[in-house]
N, CA and C atoms as a LAMMPS dump frame, in Angstrom:
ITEM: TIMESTEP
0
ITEM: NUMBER OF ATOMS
252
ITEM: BOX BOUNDS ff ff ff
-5.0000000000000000e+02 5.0000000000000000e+02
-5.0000000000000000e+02 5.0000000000000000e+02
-5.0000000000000000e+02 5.0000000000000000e+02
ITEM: ATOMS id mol type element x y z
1 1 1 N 0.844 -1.176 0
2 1 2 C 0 0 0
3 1 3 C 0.891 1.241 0
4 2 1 N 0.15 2.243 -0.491
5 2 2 C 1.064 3.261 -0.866
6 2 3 C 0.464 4.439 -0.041
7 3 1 N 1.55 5.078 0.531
8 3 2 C 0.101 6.527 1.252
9 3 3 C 1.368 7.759 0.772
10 4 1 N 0.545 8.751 0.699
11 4 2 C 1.332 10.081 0.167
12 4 3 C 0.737 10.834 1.264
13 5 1 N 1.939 11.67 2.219
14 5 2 C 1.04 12.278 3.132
15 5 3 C 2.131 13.35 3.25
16 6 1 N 1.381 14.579 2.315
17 6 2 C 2.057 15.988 2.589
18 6 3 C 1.315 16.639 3.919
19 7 1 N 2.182 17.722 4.336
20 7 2 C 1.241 18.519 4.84
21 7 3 C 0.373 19.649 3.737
22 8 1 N -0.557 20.038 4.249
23 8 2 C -1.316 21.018 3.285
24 8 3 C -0.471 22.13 2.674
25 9 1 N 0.544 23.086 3.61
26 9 2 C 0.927 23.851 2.949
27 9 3 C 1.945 22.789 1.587
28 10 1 N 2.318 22.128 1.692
29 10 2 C 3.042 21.32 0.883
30 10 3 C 2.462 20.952 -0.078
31 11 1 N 1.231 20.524 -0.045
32 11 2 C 0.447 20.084 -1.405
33 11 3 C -0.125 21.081 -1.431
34 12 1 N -0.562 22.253 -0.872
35 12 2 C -0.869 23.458 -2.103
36 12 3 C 0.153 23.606 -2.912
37 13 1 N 1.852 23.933 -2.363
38 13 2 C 2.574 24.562 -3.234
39 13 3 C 2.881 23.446 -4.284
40 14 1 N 3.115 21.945 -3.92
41 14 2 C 3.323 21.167 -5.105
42 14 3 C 2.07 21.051 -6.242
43 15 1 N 1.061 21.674 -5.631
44 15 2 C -0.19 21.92 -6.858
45 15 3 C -0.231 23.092 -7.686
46 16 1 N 0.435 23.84 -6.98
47 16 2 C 0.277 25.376 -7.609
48 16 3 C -0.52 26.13 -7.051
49 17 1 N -1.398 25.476 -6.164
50 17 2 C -2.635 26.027 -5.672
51 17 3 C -2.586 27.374 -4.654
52 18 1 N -3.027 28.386 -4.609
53 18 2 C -2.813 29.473 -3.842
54 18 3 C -3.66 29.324 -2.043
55 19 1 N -3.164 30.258 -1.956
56 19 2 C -3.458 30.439 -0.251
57 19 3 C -4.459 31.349 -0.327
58 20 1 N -5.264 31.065 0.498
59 20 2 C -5.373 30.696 2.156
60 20 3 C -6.131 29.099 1.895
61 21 1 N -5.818 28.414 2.826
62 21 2 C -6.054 27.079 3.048
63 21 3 C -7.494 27.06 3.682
64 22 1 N -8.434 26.028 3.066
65 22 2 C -9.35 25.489 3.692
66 22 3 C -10.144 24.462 3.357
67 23 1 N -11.074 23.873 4.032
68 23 2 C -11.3 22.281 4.114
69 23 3 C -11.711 21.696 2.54
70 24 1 N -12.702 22.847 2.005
71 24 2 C -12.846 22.035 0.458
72 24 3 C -11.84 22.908 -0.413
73 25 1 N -10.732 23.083 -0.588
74 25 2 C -9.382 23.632 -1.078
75 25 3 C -8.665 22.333 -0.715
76 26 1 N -8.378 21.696 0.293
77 26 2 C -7.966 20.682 0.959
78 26 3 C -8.54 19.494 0.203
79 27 1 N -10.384 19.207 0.058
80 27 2 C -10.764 17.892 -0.258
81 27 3 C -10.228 18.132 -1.997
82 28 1 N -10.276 19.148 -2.542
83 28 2 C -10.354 19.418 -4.087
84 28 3 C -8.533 18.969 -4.446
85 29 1 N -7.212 19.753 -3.446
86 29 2 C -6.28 19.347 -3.71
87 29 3 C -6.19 17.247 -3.6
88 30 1 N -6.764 16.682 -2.448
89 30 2 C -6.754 15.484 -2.532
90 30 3 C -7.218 14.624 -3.461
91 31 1 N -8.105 15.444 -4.67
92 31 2 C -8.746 14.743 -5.603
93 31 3 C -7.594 14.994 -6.815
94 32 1 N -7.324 16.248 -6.462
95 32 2 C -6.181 16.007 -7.707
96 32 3 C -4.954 15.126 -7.893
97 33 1 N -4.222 14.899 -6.5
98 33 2 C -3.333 14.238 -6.222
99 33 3 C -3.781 12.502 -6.398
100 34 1 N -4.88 12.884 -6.606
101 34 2 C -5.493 10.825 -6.488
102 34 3 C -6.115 10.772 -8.209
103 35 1 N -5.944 11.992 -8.733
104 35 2 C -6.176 11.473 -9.936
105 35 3 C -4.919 11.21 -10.944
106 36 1 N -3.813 11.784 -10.14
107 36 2 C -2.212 11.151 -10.532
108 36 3 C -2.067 10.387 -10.704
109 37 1 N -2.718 9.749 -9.433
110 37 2 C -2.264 7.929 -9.323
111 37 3 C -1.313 8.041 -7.98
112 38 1 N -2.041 7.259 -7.28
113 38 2 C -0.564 7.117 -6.285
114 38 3 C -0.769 5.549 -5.775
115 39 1 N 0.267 5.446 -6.59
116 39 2 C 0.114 3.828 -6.172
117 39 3 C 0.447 2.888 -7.576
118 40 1 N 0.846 2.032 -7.545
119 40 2 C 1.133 1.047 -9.066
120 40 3 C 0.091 1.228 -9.598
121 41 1 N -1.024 0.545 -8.996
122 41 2 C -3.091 0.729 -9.653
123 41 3 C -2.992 1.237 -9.186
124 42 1 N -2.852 2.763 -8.709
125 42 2 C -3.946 4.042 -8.279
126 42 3 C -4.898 3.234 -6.873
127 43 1 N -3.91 2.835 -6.4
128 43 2 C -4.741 2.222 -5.355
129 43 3 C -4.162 2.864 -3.754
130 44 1 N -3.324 3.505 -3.987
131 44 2 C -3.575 4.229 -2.777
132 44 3 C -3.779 5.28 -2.208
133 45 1 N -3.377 5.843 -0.893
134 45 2 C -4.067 7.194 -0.326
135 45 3 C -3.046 8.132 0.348
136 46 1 N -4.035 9.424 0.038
137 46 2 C -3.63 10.437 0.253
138 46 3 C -3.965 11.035 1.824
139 47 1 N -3.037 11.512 2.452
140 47 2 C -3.476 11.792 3.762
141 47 3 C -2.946 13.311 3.772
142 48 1 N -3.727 14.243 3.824
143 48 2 C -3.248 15.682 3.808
144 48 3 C -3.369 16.234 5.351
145 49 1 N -2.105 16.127 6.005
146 49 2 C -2.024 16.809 7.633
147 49 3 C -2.15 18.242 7.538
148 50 1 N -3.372 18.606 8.308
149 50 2 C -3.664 20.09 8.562
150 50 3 C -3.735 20.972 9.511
151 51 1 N -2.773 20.737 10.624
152 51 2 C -2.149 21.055 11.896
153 51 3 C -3.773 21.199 12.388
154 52 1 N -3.989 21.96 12.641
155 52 2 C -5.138 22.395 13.929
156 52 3 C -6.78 21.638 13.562
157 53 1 N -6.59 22.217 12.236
158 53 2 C -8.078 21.606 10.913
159 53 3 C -8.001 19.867 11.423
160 54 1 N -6.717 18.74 11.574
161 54 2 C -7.057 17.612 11.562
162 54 3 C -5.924 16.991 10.18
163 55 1 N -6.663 16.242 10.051
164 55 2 C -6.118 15.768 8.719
165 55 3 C -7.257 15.106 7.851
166 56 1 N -6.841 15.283 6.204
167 56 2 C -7.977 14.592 5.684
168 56 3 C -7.453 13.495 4.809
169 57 1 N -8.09 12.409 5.028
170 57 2 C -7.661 11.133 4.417
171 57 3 C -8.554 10.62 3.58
172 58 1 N -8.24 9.715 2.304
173 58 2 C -9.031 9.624 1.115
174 58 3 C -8.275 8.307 0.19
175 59 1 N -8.782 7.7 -0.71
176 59 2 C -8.481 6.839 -1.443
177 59 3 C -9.241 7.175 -3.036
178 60 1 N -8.642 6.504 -3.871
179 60 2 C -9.818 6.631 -5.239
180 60 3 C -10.697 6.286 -5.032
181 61 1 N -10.878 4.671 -4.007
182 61 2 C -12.485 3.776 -3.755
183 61 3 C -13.254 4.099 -2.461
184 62 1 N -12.784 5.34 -1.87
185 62 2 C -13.593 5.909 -0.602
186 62 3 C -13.451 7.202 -0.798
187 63 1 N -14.83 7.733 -0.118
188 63 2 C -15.131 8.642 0.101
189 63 3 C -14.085 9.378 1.285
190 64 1 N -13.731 10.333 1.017
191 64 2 C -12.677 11.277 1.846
192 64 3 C -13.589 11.319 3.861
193 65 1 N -12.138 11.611 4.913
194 65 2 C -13.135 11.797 6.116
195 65 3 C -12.21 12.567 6.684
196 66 1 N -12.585 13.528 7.542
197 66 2 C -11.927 14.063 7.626
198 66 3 C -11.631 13.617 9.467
199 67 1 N -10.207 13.867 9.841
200 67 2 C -9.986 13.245 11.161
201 67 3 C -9.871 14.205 12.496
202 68 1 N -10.117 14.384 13.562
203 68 2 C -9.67 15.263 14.233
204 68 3 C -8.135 15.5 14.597
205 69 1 N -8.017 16.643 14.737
206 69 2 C -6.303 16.944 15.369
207 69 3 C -5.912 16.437 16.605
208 70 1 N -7.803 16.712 17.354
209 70 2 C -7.084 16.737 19.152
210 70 3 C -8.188 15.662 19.83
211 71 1 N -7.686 15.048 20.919
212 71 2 C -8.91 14.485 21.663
213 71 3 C -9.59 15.326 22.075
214 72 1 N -10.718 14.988 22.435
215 72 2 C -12.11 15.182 22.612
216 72 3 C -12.304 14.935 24.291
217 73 1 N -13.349 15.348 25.071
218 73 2 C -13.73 15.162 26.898
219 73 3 C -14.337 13.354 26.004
220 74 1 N -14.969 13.457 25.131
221 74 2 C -15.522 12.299 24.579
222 74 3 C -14.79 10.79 24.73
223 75 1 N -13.143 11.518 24.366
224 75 2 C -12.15 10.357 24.141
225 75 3 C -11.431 9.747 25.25
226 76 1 N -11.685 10.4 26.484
227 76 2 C -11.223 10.432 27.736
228 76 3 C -10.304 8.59 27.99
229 77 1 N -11.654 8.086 27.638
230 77 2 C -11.114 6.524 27.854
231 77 3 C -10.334 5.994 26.948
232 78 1 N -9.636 6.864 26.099
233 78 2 C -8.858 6.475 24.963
234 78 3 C -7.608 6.758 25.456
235 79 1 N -7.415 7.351 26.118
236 79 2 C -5.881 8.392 26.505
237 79 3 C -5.531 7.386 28.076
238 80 1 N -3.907 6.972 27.339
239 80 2 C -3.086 6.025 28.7
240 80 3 C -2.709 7.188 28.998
241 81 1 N -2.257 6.902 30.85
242 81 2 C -0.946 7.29 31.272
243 81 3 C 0.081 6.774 31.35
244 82 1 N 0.944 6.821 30.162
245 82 2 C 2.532 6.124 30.249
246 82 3 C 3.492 6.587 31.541
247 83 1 N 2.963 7.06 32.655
248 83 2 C 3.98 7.621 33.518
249 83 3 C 3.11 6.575 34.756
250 84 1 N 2.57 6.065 34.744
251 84 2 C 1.512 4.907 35.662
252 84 3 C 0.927 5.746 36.677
């Protein structure tokens, strides 16, 4: 499997694409980069890290989602303490 994972300012400038950054600027650069091909078959994904925004992750055969940056009061039971 193949994953290409710029950060955003990075795949704007390797697109050409201008600033200011935002989420469908973001889903539209990931469609371009997946219509390259990334992957032998175009079979893999693009993960565009967007510091605070999250990150948005996508394939040719899925629909894009976008991820959070930070935990959540929600995620509480997700988070160890490595210090015991």
């Amino acid at each position: 499997m193949v994953i290409l994972s710029p950060n955003a300012d990075e795949a704007f400038s390797l697109l050409s694409r201008p600033l200011p950054l935002s989420k469908e600027g973001i889903e539209e650069a990931a469609k371009e980069f997946l219509n390259f091909g990334i992957g032998r078959q175009g079979n893999g994904w693009i993960v565009i890290r967007c510091g605070a925004l999250g990150a948005y992750v996508k394939s040719a055969d899925t629909e894009g989602a976008w991820i959070d940056a930070y935990w959540t009061s929600t995620d509480v039971e997700r988070v160890v303490d490595v210090t015991g």
